[in-house]
C-alpha positions as a LaTeX table, in Angstrom:
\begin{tabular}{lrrr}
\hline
Residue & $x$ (\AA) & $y$ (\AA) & $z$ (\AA) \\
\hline
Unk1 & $-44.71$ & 9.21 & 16.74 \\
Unk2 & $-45.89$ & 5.85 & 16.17 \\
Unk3 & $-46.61$ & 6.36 & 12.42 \\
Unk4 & $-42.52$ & 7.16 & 12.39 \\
Unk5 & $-41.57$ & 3.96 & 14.91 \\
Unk6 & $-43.54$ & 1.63 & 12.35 \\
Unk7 & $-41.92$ & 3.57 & 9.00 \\
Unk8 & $-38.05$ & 2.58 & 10.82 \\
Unk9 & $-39.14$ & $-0.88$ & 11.45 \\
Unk10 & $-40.97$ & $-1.32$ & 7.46 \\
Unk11 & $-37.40$ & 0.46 & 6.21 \\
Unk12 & $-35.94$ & $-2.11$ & 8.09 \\
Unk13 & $-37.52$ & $-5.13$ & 7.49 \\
Unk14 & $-37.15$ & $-3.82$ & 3.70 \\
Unk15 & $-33.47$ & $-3.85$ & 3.94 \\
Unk16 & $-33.95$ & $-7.66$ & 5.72 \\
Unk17 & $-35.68$ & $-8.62$ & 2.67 \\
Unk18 & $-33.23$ & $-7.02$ & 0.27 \\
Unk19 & $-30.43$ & $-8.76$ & 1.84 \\
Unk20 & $-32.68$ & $-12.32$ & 1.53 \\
Unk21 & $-32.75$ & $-11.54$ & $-1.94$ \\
Unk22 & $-29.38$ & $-10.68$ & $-3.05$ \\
Unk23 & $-26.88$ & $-11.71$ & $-0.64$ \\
Unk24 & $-27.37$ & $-15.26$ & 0.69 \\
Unk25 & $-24.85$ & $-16.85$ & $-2.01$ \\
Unk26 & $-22.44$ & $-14.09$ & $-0.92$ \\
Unk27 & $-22.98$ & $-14.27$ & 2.87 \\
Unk28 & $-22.36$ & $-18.37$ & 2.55 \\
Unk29 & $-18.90$ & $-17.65$ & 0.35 \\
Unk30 & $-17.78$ & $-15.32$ & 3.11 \\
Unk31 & $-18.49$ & $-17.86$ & 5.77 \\
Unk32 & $-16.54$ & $-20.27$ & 3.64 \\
Unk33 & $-13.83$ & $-18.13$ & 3.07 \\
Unk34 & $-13.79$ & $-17.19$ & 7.06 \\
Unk35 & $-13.95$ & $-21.40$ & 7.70 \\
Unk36 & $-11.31$ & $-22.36$ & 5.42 \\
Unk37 & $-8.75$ & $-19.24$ & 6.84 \\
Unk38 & $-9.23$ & $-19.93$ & 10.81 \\
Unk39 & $-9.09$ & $-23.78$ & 10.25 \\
Unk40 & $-5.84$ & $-23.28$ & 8.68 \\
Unk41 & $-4.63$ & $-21.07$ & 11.36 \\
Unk42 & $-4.70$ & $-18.19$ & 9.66 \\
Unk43 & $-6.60$ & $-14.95$ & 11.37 \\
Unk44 & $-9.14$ & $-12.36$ & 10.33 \\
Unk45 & $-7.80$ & $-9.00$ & 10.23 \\
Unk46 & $-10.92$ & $-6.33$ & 10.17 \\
Unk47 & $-11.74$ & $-2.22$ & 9.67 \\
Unk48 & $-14.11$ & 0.64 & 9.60 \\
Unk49 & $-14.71$ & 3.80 & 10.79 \\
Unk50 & $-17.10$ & 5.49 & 13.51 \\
Unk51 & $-20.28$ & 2.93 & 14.02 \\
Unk52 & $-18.17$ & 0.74 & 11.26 \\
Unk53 & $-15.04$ & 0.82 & 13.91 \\
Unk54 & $-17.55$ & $-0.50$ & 16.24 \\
Unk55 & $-19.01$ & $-3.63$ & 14.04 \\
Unk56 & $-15.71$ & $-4.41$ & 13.15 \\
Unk57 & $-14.40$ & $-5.09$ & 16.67 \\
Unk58 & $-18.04$ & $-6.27$ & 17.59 \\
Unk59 & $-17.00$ & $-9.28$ & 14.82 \\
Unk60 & $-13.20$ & $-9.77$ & 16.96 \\
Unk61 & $-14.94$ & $-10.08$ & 19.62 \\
Unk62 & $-16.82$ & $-13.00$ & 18.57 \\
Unk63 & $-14.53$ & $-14.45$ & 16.68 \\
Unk64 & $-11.55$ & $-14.40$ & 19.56 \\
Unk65 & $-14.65$ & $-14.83$ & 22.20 \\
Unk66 & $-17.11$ & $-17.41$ & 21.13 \\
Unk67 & $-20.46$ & $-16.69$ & 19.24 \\
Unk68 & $-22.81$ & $-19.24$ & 20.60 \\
Unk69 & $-20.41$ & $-21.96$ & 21.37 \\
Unk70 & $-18.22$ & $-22.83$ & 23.89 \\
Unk71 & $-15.27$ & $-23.33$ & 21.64 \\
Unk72 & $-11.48$ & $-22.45$ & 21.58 \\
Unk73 & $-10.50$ & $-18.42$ & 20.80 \\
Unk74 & $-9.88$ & $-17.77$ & 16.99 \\
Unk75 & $-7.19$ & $-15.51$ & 15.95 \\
Unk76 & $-9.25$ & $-11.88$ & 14.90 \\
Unk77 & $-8.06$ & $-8.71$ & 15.25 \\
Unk78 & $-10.03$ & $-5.36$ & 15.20 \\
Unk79 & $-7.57$ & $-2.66$ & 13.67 \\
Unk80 & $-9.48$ & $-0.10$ & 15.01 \\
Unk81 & $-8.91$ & $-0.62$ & 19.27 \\
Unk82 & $-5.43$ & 0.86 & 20.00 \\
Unk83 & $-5.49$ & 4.49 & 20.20 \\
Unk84 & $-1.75$ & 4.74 & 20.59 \\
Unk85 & $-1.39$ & 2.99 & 17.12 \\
Unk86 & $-3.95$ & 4.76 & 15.46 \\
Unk87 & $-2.69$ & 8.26 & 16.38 \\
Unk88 & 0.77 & 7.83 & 15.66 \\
Unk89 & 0.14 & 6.41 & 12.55 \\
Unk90 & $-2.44$ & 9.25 & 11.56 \\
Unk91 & $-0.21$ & 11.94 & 13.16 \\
Unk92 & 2.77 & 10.49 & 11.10 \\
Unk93 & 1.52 & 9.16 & 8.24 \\
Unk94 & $-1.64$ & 10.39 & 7.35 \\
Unk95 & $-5.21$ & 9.36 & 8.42 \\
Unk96 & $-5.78$ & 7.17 & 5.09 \\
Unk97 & $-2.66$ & 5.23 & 6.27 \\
Unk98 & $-3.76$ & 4.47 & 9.56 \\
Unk99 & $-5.50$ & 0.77 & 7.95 \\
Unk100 & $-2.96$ & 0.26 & 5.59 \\
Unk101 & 0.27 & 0.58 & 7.84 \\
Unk102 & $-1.30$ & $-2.30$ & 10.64 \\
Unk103 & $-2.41$ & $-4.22$ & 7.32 \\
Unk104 & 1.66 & $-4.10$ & 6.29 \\
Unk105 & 2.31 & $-5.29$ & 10.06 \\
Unk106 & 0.12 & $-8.17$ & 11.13 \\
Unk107 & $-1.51$ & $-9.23$ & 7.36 \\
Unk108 & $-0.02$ & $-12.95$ & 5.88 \\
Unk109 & $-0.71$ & $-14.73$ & 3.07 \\
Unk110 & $-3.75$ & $-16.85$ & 3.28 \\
Unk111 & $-5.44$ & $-14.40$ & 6.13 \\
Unk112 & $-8.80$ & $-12.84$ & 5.63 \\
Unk113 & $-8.94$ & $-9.12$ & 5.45 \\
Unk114 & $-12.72$ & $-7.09$ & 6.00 \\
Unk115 & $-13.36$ & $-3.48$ & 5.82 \\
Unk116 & $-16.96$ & $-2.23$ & 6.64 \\
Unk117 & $-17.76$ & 1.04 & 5.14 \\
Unk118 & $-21.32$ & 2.57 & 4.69 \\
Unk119 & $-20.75$ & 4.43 & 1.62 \\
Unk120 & $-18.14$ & 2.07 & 0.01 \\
Unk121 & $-15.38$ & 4.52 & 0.11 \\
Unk122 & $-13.67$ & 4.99 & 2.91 \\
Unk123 & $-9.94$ & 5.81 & 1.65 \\
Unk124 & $-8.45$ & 4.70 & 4.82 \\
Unk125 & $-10.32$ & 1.02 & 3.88 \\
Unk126 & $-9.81$ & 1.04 & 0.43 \\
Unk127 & $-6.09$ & 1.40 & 0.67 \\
Unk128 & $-5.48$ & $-1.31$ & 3.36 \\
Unk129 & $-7.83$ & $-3.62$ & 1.55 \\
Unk130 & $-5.94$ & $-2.88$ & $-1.60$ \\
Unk131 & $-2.35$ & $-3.62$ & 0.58 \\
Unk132 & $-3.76$ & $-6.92$ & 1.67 \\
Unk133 & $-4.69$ & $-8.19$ & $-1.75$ \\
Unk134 & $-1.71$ & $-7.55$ & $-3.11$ \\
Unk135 & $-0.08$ & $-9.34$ & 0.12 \\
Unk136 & $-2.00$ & $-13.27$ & $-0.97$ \\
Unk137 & $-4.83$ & $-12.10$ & 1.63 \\
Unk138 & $-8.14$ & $-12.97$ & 0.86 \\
Unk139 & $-10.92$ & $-9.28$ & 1.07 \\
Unk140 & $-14.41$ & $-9.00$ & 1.75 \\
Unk141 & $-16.55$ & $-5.88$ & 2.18 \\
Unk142 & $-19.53$ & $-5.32$ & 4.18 \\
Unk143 & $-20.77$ & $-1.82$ & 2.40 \\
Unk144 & $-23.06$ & 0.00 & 1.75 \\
Unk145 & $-25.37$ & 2.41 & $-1.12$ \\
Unk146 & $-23.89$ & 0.74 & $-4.62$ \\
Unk147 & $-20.69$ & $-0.61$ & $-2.57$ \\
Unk148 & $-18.43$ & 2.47 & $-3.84$ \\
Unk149 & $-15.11$ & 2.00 & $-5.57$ \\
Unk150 & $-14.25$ & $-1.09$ & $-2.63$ \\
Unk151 & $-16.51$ & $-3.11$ & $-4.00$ \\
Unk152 & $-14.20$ & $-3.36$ & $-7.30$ \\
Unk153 & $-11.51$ & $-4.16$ & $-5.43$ \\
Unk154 & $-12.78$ & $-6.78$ & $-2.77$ \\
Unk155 & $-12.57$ & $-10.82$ & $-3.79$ \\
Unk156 & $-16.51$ & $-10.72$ & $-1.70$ \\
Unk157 & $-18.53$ & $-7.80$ & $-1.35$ \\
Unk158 & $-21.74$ & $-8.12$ & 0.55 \\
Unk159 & $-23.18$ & $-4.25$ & 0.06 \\
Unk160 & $-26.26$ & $-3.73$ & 1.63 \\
Unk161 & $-28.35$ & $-1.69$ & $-1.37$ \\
Unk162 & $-29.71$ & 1.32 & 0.78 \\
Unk163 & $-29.11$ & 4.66 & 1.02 \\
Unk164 & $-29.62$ & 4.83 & 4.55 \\
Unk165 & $-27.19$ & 4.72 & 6.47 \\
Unk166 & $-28.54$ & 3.52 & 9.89 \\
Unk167 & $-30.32$ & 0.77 & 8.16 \\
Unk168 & $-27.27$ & $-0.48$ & 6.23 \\
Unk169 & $-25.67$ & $-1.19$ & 9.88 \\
Unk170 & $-28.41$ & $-2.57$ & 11.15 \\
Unk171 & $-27.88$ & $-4.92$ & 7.58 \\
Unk172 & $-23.89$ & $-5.19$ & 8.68 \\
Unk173 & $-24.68$ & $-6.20$ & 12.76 \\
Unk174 & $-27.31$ & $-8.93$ & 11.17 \\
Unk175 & $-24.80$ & $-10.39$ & 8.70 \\
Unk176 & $-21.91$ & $-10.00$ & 10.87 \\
Unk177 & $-24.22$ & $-12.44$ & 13.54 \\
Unk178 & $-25.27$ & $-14.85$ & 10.86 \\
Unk179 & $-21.83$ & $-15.22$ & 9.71 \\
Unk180 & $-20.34$ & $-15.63$ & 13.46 \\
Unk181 & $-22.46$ & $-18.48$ & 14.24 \\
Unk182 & $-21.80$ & $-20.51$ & 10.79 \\
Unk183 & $-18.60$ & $-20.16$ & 10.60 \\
Unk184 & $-18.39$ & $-21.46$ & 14.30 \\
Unk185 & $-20.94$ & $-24.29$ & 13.32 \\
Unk186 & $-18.70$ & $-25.15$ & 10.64 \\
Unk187 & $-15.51$ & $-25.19$ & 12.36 \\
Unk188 & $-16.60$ & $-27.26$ & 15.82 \\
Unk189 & $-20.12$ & $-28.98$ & 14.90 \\
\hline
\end{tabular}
């Protein structure tokens, strides 16, 4: 067993140095993009599904909370926390509407739209991220594998190159920390 606890944690710390390698210049224009949006009283509008629903309202949560700082709340919204919403939208409208139609609702001009998928190409994402672009929104994806067809279609895509699924969360939680904190540092240092 410990041969396969030490094999996670190399996998892991190879994905660490993957995203070290490739991603830094990405991860800084997302915090930028992020900085430049909540400054101007915008929001940040974000998506996924199963452990992706959960790293998307883990980044609300720290943007409307605080990060590190004690600071005042930031406008974020996790589109994947109201059940009621999300099953009458599926239920009437299809499940790969259930993104697009809060998207339609709550998205302006000038906001910042994310979707988080593993494999890149999550429909439900895809289309809302596609909706928001064509609303003057600005899109980012935190993916995963090659960054599927939403990488084409995002203005920032940081994909996490790995196959495994597990370790491209553990690649989205890490980024989704680093950019928390500087975007905060940026707005209120």
């Amino acid at each position: 067993m410990t041969s396969e606890i030490l094999s996670q944690l190399r996998a892991h710390q190879a994905v660490m140095s993957l995203i070290e390698k490739e991603l830094v210049e990405k991860v800084a224009a997302l915090v930028d993009m992020m900085a430049d949006a909540l400054g101007s009283g915008k929001k940040v509008l974000v998506m996924g599904n199963g452990g992706s629903a959960a790293d998307a309202q883990h980044l609300a949560a720290e943007i409307v909370g605080r990060f590190k700082m004690e600071r005042r709340a930031l406008p974020a919204v996790a589109l994947t926390t109201d059940s009621s919403i999300l099953t009458a939208l599926g239920n009437d409208y299809g499940f790969e509407s259930i993104f697009r139609r809060q998207v339609e609702a709550l998205a302006s001009p000038g906001d910042v739209v994310i979707g988080i998928s593993t494999s890149g190409t999550s429909g439900n994402v895809h289309s809302a991220l596609t909706l928001a672009a064509g609303m003057g929104c600005r899109t980012a994806g935190l993916l995963g594998r090659d960054g599927g067809t939403i990488r084409d279609i995002v203005d920032i895509d940081l994909t996490i190159p790995s196959d495994d699924t597990p370790r491209i969360q553990e690649g989205h939680i890490t980024l989704i920390h680093i950019v928390c904190d500087l975007v905060e540092r940026r707005l209120f240092s």
